[in-house]
N, C-alpha and C positions, 0 to 999 in steps of 0.2 A: 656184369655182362660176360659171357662165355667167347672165350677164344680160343682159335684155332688149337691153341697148345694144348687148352684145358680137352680139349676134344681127341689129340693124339694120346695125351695123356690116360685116358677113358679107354681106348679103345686098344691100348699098347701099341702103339704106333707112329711113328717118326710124325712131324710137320708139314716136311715133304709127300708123305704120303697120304696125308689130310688132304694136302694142296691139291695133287693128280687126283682125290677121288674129287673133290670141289668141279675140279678142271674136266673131268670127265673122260680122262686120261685110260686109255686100254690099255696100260701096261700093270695095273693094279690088279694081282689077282680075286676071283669073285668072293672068297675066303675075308682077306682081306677090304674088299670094298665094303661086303657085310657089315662087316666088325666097325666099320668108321660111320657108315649109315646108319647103325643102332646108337655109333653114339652120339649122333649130333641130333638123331630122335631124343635119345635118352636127357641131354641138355638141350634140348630146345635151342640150339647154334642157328645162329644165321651169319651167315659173312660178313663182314664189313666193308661194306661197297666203296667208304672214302679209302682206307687204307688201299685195300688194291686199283684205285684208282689212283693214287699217290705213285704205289708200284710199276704198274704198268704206263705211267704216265698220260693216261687218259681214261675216260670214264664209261659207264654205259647208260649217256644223256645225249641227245640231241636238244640243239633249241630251237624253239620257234619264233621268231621274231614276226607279229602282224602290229600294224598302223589302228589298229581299232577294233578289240573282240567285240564289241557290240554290233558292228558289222556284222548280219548273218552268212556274208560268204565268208567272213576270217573265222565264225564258230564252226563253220560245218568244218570248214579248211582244219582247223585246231583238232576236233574231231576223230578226223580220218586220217592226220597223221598221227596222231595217240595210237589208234586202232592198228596201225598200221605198223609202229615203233614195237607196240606191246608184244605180237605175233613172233618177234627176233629177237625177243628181250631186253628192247631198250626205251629209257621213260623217258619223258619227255618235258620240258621247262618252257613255258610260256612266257614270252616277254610281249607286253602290250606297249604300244609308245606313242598313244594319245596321237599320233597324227605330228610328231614335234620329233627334226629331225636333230636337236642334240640329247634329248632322250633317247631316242633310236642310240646314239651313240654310246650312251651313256648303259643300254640296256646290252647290247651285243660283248660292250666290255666288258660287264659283269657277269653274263656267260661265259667268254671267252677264261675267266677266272676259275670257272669249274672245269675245264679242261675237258669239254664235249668233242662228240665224237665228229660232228658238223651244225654247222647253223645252216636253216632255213630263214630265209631273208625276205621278207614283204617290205620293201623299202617303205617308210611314209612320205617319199616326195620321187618323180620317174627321175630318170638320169643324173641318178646320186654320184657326186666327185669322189664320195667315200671310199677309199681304198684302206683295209683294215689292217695292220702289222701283225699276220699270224700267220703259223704254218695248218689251224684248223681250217677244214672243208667249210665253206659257206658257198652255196647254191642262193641265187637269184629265184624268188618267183613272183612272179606278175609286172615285175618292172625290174627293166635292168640297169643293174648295179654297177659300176666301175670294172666291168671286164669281168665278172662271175659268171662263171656257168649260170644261164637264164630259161626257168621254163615257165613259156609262157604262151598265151589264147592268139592266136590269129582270130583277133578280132573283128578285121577287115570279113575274110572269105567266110566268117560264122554267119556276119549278118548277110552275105550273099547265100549261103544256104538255105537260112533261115526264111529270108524273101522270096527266092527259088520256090520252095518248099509251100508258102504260101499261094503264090501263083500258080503251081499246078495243081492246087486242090481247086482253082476258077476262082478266087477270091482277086479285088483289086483295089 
């Protein structure tokens, strides 16, 4: 596997300056950036996402925690945040927890192991006691969570529009 070195190596050029062109760093003259863009064409380089996840102490994952992908609102949900993670460059890890809330626990642990950049939390039971021992971002959605930031349907005034909505079309 080619790394960074073999790549400054290639190119006559520090590590550090492998690193700023990787980083996308303006201080790299265009001379220079050339020269390290040929060669990490030339070696077919790709980064190592664990190492500098190691490095910079967190990673570029999000997780998603849903109660049940068979659930079509947890695929569509799964989805569109992929789509949406992908757009910013960040991938995304699905954790399913069958509806069982010490898997649930058992599942957010073992992301919380890759050092994500936040979890997305579908809790499988509403007014979870679970309060998680991290300093990672976890966001509440559709039920909330032990004090998470929670985004979620007024479900109440959906179904009064809804109704609304139907009644003015003269339906009863």
């Amino acid at each position: 596997m080619t790394t960074i070195k073999d790549v400054a190596f290639a190119a006559g050029v520090s590590v550090g300056t492998v690193s700023r062109v990787l980083a996308e760093n303006g201080t790299v003259t265009t001379k220079m950036r050339l020269r390290v863009e040929t060669a990490i064409a030339e070696l077919d380089f790709r980064p190592n996402s664990a190492a500098r996840a190691l490095r910079r102490q967190r990673s570029d994952i999000v997780g998603l925690v849903v109660p049940d992908i068979t659930n079509p609102f947890f695929a569509q949900l799964a989805k569109y945040v992929e789509m949406a993670a992908t757009k910013i460059g960040i991938s995304v890890i699905l954790a399913n927890t069958n509806d069982d809330p010490a898997y649930e626990e058992k599942q957010v642990y073992t992301l919380l192991d890759r050092s994500p950049r936040g979890i997305i939390l579908t809790s499988s039971f509403a007014a979870s006691p679970r309060k998680y021992d991290t300093s990672t971002r976890i966001i509440a959605l559709d039920r909330d969570v032990s004090g998470y930031p929670c985004i979620a349907t007024n479900h109440e005034e959906s179904a009064m529009l809804a109704a609304s909505h139907i009644l003015d079309l003269g339906h009863r």
